[in-house]
MDAnalysis code that builds the backbone (N, CA, C; Angstrom):
import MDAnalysis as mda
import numpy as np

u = mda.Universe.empty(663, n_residues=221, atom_resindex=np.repeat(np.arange(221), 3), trajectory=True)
u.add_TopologyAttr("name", ["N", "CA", "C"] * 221)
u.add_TopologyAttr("resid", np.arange(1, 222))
u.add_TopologyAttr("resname", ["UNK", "UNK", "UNK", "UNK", "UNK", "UNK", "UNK", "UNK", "UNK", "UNK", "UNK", "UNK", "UNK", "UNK", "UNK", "UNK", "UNK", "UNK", "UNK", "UNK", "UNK", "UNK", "UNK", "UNK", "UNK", "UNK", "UNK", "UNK", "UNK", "UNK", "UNK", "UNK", "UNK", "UNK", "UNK", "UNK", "UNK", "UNK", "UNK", "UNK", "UNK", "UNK", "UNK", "UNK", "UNK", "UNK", "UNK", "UNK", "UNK", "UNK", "UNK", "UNK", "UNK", "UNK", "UNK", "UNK", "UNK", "UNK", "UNK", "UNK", "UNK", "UNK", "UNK", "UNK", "UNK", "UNK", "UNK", "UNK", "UNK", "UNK", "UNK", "UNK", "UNK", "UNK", "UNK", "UNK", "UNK", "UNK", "UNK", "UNK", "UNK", "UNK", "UNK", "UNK", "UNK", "UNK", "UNK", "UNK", "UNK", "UNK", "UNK", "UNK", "UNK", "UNK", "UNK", "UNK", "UNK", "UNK", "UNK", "UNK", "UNK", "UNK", "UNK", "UNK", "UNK", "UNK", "UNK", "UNK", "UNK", "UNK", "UNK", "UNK", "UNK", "UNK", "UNK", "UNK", "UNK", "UNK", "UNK", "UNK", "UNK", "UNK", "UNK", "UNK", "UNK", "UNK", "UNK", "UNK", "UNK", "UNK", "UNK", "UNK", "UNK", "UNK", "UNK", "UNK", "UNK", "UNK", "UNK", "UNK", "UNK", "UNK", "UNK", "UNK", "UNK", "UNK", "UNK", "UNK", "UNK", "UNK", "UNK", "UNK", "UNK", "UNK", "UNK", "UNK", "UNK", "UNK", "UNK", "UNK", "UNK", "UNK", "UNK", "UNK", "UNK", "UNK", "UNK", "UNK", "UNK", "UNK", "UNK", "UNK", "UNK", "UNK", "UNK", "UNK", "UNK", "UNK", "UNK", "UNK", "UNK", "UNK", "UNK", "UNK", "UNK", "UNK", "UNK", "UNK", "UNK", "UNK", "UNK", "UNK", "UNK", "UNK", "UNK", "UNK", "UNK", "UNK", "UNK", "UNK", "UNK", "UNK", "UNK", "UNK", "UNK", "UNK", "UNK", "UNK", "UNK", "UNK", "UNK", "UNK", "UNK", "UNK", "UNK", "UNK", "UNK", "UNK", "UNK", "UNK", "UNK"])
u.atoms.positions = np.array([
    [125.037, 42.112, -21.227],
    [123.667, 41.637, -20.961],
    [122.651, 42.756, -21.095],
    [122.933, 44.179, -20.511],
    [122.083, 44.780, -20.558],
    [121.942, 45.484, -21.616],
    [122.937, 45.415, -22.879],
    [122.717, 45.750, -24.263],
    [121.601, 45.143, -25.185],
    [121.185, 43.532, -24.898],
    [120.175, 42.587, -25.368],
    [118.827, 43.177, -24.572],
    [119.005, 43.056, -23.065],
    [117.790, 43.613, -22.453],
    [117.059, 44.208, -23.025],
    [116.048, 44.397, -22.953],
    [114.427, 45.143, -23.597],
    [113.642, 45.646, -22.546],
    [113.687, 47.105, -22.174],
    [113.025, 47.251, -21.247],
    [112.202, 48.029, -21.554],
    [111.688, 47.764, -23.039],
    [110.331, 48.581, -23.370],
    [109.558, 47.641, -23.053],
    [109.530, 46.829, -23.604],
    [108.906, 45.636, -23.448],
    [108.170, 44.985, -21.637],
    [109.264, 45.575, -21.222],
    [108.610, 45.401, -19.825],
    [108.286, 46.791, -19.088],
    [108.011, 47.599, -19.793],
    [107.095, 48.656, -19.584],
    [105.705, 48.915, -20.223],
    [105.982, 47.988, -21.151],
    [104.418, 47.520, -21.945],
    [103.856, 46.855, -21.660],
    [104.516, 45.685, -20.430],
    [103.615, 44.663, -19.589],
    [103.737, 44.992, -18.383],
    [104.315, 45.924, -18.210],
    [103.896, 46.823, -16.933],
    [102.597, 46.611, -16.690],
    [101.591, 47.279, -16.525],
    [100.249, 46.769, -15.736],
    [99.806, 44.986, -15.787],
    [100.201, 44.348, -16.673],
    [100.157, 42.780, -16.038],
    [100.842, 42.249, -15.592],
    [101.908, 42.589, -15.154],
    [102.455, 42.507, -14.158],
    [102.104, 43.212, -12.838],
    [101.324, 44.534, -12.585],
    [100.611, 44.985, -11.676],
    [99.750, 44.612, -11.517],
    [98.850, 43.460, -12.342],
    [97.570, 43.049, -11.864],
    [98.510, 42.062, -11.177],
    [98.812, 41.415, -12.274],
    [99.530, 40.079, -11.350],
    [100.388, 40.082, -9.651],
    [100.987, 41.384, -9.324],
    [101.082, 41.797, -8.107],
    [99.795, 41.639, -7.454],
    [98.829, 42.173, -7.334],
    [97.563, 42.288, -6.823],
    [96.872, 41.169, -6.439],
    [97.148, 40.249, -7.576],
    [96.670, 39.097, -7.234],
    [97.339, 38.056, -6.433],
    [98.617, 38.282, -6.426],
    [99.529, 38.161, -5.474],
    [99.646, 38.373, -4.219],
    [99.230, 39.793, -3.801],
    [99.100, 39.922, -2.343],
    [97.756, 39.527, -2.079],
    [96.744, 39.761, -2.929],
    [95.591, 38.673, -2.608],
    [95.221, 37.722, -2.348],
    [95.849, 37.156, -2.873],
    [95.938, 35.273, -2.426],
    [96.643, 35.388, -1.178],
    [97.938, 35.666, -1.563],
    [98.734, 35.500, 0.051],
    [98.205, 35.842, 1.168],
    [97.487, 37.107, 0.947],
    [97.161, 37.576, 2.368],
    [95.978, 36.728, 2.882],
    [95.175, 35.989, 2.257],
    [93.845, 35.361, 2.248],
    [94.225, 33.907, 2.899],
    [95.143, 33.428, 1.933],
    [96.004, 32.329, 2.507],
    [96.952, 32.489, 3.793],
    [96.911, 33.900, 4.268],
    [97.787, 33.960, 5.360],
    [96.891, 33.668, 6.429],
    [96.088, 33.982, 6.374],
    [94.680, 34.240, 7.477],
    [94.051, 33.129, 7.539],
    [93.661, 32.086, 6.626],
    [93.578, 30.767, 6.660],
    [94.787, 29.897, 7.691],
    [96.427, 30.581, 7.004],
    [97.097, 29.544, 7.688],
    [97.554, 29.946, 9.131],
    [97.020, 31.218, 9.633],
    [96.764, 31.762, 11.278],
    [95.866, 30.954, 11.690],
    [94.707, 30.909, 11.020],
    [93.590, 30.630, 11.895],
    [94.035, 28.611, 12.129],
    [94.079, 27.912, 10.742],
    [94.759, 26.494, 11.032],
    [95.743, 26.337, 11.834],
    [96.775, 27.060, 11.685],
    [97.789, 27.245, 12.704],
    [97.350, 27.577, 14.545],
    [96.997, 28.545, 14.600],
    [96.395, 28.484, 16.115],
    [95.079, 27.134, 16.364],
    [94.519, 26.567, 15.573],
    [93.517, 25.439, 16.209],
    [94.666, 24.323, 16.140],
    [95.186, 24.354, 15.281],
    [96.563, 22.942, 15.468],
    [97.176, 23.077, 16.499],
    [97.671, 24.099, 16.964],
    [98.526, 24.435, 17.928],
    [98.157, 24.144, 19.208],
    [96.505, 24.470, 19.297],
    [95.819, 24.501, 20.914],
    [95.443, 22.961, 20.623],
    [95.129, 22.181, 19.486],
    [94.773, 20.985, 19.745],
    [95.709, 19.713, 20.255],
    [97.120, 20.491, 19.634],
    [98.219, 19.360, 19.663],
    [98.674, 19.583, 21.532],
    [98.434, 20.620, 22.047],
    [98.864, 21.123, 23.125],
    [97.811, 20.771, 24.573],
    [96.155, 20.641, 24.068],
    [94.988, 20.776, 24.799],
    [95.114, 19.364, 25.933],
    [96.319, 18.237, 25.697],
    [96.780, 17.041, 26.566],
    [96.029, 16.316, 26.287],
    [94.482, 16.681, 25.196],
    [93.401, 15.585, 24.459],
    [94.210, 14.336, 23.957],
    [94.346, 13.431, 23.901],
    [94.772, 12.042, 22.723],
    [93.939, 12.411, 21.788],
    [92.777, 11.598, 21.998],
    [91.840, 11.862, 20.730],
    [92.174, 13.604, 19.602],
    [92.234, 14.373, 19.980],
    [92.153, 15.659, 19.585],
    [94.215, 16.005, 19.137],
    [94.721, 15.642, 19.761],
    [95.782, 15.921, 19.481],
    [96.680, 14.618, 18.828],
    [96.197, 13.856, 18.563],
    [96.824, 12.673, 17.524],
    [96.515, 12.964, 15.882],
    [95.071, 13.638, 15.910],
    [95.134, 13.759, 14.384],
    [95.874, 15.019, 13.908],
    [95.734, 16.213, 15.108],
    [96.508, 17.403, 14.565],
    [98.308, 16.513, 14.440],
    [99.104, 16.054, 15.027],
    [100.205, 15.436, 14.801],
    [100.272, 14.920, 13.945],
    [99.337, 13.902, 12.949],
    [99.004, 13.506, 12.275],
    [99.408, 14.461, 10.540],
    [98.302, 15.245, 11.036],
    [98.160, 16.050, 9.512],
    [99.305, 17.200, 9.684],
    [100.295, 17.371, 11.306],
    [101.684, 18.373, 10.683],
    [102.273, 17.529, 9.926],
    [103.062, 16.178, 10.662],
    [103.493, 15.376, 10.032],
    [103.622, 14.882, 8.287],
    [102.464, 15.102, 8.101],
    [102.007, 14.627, 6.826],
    [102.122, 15.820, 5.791],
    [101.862, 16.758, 5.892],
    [102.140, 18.533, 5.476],
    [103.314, 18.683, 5.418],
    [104.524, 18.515, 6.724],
    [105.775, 18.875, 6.300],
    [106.596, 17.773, 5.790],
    [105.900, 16.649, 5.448],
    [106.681, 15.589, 4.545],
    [106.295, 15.509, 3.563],
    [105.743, 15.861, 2.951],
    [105.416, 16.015, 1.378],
    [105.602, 17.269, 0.877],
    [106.173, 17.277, -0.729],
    [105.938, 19.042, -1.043],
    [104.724, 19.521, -1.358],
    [104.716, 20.615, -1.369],
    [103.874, 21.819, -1.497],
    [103.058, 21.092, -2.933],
    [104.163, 21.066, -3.970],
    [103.631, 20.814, -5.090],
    [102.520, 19.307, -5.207],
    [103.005, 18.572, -4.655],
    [102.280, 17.433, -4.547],
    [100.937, 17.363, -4.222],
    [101.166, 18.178, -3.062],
    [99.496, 18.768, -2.130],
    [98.589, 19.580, -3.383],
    [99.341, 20.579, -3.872],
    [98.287, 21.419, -4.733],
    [97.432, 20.546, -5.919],
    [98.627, 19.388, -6.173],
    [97.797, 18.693, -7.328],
    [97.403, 17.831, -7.183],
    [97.525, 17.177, -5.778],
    [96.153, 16.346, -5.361],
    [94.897, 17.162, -4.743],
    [94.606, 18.307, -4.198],
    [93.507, 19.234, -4.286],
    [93.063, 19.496, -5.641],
    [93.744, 19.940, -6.235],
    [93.596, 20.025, -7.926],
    [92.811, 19.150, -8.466],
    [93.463, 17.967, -8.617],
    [93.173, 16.381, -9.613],
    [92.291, 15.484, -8.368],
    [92.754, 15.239, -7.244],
    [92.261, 14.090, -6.448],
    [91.096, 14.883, -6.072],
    [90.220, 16.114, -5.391],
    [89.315, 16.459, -4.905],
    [88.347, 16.296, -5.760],
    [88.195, 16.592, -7.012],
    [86.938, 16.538, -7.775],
    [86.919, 14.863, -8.415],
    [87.850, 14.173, -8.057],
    [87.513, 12.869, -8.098],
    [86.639, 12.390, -6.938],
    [86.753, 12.838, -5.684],
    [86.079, 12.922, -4.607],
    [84.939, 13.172, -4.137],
    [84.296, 14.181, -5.719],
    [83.212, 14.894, -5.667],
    [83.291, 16.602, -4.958],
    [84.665, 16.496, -4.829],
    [84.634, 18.022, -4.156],
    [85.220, 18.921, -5.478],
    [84.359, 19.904, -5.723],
    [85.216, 20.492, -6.747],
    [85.432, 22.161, -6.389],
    [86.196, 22.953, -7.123],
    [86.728, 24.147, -6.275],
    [87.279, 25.335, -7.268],
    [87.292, 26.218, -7.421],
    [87.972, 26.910, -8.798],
    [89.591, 26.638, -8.292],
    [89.775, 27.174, -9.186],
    [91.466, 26.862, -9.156],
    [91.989, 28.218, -7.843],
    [91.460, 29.247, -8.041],
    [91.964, 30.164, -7.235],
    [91.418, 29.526, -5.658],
    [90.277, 29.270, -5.151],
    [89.853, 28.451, -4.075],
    [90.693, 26.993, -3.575],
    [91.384, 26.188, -4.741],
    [92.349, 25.047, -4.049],
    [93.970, 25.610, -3.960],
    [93.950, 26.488, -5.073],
    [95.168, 27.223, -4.396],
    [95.204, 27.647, -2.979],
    [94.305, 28.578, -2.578],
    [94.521, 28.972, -1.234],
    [94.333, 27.812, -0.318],
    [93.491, 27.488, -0.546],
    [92.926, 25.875, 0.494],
    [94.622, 25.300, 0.898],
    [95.303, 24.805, -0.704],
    [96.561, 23.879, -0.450],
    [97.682, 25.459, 0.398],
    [97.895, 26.372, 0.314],
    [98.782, 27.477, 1.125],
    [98.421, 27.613, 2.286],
    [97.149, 27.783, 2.554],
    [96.443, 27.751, 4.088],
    [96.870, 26.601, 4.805],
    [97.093, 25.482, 4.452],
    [96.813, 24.174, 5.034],
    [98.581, 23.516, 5.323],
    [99.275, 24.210, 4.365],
    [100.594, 24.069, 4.229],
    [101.033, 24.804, 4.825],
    [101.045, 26.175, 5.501],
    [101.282, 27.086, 5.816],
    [101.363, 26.968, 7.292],
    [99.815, 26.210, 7.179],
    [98.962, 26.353, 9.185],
    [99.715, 25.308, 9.491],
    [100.180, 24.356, 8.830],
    [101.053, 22.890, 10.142],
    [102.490, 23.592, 10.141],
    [102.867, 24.688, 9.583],
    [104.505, 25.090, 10.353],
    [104.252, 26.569, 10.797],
    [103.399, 27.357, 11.013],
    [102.888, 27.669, 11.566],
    [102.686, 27.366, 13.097],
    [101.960, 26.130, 12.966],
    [101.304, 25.585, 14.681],
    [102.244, 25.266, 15.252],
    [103.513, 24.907, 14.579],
    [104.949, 24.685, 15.464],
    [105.791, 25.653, 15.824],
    [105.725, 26.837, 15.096],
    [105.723, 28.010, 15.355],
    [105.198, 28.604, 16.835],
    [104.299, 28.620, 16.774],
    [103.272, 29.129, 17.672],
    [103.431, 28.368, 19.054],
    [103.243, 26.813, 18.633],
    [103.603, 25.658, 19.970],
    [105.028, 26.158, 20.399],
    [106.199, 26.416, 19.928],
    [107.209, 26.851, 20.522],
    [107.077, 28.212, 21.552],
    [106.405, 29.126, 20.820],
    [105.945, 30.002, 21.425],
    [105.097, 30.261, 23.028],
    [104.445, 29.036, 22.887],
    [103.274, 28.740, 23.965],
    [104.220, 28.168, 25.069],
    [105.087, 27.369, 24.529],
    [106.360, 26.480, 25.467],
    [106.827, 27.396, 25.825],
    [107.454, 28.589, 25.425],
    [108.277, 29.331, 25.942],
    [107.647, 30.508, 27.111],
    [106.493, 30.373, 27.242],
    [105.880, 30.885, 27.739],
    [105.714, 30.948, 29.780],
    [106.532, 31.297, 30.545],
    [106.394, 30.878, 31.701],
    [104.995, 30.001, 32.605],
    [105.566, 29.255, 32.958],
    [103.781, 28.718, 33.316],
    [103.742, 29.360, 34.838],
    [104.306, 30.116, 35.368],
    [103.557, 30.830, 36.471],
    [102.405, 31.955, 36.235],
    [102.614, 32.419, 34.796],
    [101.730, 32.918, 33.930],
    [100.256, 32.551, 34.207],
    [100.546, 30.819, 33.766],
    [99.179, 30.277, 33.120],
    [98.805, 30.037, 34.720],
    [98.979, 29.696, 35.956],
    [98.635, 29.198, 36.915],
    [98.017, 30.680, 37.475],
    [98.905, 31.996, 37.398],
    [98.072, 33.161, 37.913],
    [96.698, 32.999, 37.083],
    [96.286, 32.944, 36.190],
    [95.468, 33.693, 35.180],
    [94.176, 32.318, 35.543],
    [94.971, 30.905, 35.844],
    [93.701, 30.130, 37.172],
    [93.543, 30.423, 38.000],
    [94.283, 30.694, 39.056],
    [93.527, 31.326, 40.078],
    [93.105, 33.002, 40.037],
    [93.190, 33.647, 38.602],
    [92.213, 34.788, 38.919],
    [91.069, 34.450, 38.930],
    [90.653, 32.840, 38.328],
    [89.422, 32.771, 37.925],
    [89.389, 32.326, 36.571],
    [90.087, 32.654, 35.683],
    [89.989, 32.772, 33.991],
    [90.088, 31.315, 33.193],
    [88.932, 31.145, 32.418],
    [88.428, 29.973, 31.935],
    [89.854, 29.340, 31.161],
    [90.002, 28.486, 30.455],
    [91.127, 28.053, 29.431],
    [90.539, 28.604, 27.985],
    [89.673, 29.460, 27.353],
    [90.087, 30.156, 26.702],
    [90.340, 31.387, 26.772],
    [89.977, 32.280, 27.983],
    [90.278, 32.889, 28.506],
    [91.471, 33.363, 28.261],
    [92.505, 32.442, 29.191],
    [93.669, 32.466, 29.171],
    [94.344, 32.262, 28.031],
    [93.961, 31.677, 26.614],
    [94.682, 31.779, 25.226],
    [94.548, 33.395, 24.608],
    [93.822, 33.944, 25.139],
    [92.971, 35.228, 24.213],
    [93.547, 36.146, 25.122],
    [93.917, 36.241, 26.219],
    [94.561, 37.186, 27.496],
    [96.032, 37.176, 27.902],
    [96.325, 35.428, 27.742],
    [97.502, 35.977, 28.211],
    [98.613, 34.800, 27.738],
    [98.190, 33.968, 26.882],
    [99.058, 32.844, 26.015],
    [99.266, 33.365, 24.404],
    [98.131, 33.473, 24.205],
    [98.002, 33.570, 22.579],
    [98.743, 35.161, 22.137],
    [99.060, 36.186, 22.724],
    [99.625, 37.476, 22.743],
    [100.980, 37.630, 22.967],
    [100.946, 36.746, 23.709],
    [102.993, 36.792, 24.137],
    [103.562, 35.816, 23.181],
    [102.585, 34.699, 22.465],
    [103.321, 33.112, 21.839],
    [103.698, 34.151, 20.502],
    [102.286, 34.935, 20.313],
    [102.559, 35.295, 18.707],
    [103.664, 36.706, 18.952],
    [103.556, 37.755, 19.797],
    [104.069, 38.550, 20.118],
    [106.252, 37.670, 19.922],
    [106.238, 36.718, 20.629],
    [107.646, 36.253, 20.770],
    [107.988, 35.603, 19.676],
    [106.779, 35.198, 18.524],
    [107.501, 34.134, 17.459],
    [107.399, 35.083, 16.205],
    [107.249, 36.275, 16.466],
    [107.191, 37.258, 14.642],
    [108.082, 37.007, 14.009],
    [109.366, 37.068, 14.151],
    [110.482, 36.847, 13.653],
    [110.018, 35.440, 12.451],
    [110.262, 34.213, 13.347],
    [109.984, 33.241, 12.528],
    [108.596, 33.351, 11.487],
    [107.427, 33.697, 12.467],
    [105.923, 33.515, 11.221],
    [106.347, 34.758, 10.034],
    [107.029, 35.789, 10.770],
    [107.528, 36.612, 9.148],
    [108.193, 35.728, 8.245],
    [109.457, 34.469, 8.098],
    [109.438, 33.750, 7.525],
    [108.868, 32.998, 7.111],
    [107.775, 32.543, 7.630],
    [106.785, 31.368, 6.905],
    [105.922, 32.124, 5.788],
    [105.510, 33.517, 6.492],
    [104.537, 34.357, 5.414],
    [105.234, 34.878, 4.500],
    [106.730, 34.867, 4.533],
    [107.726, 35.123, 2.508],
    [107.518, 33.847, 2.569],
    [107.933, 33.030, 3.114],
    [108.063, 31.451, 2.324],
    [106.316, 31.295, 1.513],
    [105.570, 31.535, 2.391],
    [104.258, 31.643, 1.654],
    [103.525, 32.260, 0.635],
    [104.104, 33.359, 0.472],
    [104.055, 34.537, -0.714],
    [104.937, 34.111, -1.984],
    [106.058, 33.228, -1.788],
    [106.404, 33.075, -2.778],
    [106.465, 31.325, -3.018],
    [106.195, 30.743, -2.234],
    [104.911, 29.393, -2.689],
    [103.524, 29.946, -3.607],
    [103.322, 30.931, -3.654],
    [102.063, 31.450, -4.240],
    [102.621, 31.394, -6.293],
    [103.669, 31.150, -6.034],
    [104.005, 30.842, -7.710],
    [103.887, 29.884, -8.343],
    [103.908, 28.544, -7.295],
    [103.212, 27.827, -7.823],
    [102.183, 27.177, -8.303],
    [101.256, 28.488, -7.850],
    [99.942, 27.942, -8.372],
    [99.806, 28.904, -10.046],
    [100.815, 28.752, -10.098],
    [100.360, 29.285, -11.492],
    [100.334, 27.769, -12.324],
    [101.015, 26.831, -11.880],
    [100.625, 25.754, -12.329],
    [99.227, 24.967, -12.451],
    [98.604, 25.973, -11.985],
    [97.352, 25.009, -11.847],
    [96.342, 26.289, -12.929],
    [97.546, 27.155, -13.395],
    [96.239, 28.278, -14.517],
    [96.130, 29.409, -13.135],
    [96.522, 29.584, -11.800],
    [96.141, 30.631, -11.360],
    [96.685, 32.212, -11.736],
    [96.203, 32.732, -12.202],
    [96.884, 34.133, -12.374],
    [97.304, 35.069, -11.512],
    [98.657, 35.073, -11.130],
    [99.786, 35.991, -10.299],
    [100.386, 36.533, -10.772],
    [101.585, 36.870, -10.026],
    [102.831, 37.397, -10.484],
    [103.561, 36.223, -11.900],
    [103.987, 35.307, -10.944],
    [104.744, 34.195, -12.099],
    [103.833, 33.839, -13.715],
    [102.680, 33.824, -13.226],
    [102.073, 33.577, -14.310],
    [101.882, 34.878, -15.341],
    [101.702, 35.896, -14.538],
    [102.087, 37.288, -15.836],
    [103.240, 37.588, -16.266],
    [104.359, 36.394, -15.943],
    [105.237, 36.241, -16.571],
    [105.657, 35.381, -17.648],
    [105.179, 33.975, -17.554],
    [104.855, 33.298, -18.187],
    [103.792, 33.632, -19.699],
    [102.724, 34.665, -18.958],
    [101.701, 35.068, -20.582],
    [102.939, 35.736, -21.328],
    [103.658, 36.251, -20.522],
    [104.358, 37.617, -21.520],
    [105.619, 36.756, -21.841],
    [106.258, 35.208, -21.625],
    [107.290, 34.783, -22.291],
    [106.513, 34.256, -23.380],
    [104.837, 33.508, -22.859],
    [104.415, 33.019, -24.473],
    [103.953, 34.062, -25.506],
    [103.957, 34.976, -25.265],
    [104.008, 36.257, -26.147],
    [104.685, 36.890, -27.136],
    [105.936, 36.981, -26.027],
    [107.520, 37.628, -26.709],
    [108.433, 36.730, -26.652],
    [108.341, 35.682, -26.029],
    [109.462, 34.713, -25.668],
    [110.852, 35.845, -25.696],
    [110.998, 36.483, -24.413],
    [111.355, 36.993, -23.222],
    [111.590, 36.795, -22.443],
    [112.087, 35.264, -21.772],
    [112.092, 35.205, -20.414],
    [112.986, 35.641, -19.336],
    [114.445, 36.165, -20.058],
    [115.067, 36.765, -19.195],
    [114.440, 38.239, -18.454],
    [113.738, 39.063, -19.408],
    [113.130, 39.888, -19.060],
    [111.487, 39.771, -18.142],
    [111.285, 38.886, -18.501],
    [109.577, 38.257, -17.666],
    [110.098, 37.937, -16.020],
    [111.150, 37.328, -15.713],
    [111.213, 36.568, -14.651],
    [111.758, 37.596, -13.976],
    [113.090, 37.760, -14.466],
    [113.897, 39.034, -13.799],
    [112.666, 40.245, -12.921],
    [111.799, 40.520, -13.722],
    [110.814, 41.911, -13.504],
    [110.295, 41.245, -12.042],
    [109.688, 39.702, -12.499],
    [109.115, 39.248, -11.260],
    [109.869, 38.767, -9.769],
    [111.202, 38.761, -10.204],
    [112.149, 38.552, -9.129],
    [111.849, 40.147, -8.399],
    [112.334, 40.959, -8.629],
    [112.246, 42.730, -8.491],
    [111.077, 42.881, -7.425],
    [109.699, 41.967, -8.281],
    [108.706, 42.362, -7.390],
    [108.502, 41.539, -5.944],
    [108.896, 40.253, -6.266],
    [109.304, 39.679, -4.803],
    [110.258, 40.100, -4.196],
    [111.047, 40.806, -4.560],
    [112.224, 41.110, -3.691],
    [111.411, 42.768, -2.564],
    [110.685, 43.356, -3.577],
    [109.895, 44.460, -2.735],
    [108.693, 43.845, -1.720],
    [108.146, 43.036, -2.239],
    [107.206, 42.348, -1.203],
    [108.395, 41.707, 0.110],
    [109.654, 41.351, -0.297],
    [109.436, 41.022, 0.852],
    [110.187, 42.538, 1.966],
    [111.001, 43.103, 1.191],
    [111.816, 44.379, 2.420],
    [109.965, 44.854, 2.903],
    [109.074, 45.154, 2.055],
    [107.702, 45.758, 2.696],
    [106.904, 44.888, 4.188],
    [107.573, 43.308, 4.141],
    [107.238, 42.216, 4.995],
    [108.372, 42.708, 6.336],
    [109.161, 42.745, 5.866],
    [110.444, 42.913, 6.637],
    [109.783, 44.387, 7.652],
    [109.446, 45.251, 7.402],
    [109.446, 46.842, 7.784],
    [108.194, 46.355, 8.610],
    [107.011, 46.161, 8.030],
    [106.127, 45.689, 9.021],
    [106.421, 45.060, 10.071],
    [107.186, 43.941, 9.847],
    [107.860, 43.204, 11.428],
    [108.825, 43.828, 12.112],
    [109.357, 44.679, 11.204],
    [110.237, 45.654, 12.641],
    [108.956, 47.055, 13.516],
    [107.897, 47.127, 12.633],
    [106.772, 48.373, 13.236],
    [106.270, 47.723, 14.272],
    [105.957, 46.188, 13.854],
    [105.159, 45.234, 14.804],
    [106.004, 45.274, 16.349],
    [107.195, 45.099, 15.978],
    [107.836, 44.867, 17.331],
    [108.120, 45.666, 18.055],
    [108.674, 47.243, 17.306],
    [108.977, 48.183, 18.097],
    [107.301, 48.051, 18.571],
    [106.174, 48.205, 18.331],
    [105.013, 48.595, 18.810],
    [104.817, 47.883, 19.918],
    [104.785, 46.995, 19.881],
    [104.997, 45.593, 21.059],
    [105.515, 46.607, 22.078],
    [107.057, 46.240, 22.185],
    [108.130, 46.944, 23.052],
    [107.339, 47.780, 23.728],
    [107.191, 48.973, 22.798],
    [106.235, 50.534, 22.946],
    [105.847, 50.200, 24.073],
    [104.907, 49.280, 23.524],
    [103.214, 48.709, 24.653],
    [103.822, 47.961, 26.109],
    [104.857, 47.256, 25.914],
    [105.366, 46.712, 27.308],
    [105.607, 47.435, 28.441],
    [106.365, 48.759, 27.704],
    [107.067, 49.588, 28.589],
    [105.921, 50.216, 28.877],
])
């Protein structure tokens, strides 16, 4: 195999494939922060004992983790500007990762909040401390603090959901693989390179969540 290999060739698409990295952790990270921020309002809404407020967040996890990924992107894609909403392609990409991301995420997090002693939440009422208070002091720090492990899985699962928006024309990693198979028609060499680079994104994901935790620890003690 590695007699056929061509690895000039993928030293000549070396930098588009480095943009395409770039644009890669760009999206993801953009889409990560979207699917934190959806994720923690799902989480406090499904949890807040509201009906009204916590039927539609149940609603739209439900509906997110029963359909695929792919389905969602190309009804943002195709169904939104039938709608009158229209969006560049790089903007419904993140929109559909954020949104996919934030309903397993908020179950994430809701496990987190559960696991959480409630003699906790009853001190932090009678110090006085409002109910958001208490998410920002002394819920929301220990839920995310105890669930890294898992949201480090959702954020690779999310980084490399980010390939599929090359289906929609977004330019990443997969897709600077794709220019360079319609190029050279190469694809053992195009994909392979881009496997390599997900495989470093994620040990670099991995190292952060072990810094995160020892730091944690650090801070407990």
């Amino acid at each position: 195999m590695l007699e056929t290999f061509n690895f000039r060739v993928i030293v000549e698409y070396l930098p588009l494939f480095l943009k395409g990295l770039g644009a890669t952790a760009w999206i993801s990270l953009v889409g990560l922060i979207g699917a934190l921020l959806v994720g923690i309002a799902a989480c406090m809404g499904r949890i807040s004992g509201w009906r009204a407020l916590a039927a539609p967040v149940v609603a739209y996890i439900e509906l997110i983790r029963s359909t695929p990924l792919l389905v969602q992107i190309y009804f943002f894609y195709f169904g939104l500007p039938s709608l009158g909403l229209r969006m560049s392609e790089y903007q419904t990409g993140i929109l559909a990762l954020s949104l996919n991301s934030g309903a397993y995420m908020a179950e994430i997090l809701r496990a987190g909040v559960q696991s959480i002693p409630q003699g906790q939440t009853e001190a932090g009422v009678a110090f006085g401390l409002s109910y958001l208070q208490r998410l920002r002091h002394i819920i929301l720090p220990q839920a995310i603090g105890a669930t890294i492990p898992p949201l480090l899985g959702q954020t690779i699962v999310l980084v490399k959901d980010s390939a599929l928006l090359s289906l929609i024309s977004v330019f990443e990693l997969t897709r600077a693989s794709q220019l360079m198979t319609s190029e050279r028609f190469m694809p053992a060499e195009g994909f392979l390179t881009v496997a390599v680079f997900y495989l470093l994104i994620y040990y670099v994901l991995k190292s952060l969540s072990a810094w995160w935790r020892r730091r944690l620890v650090h801070r407990r003690a």
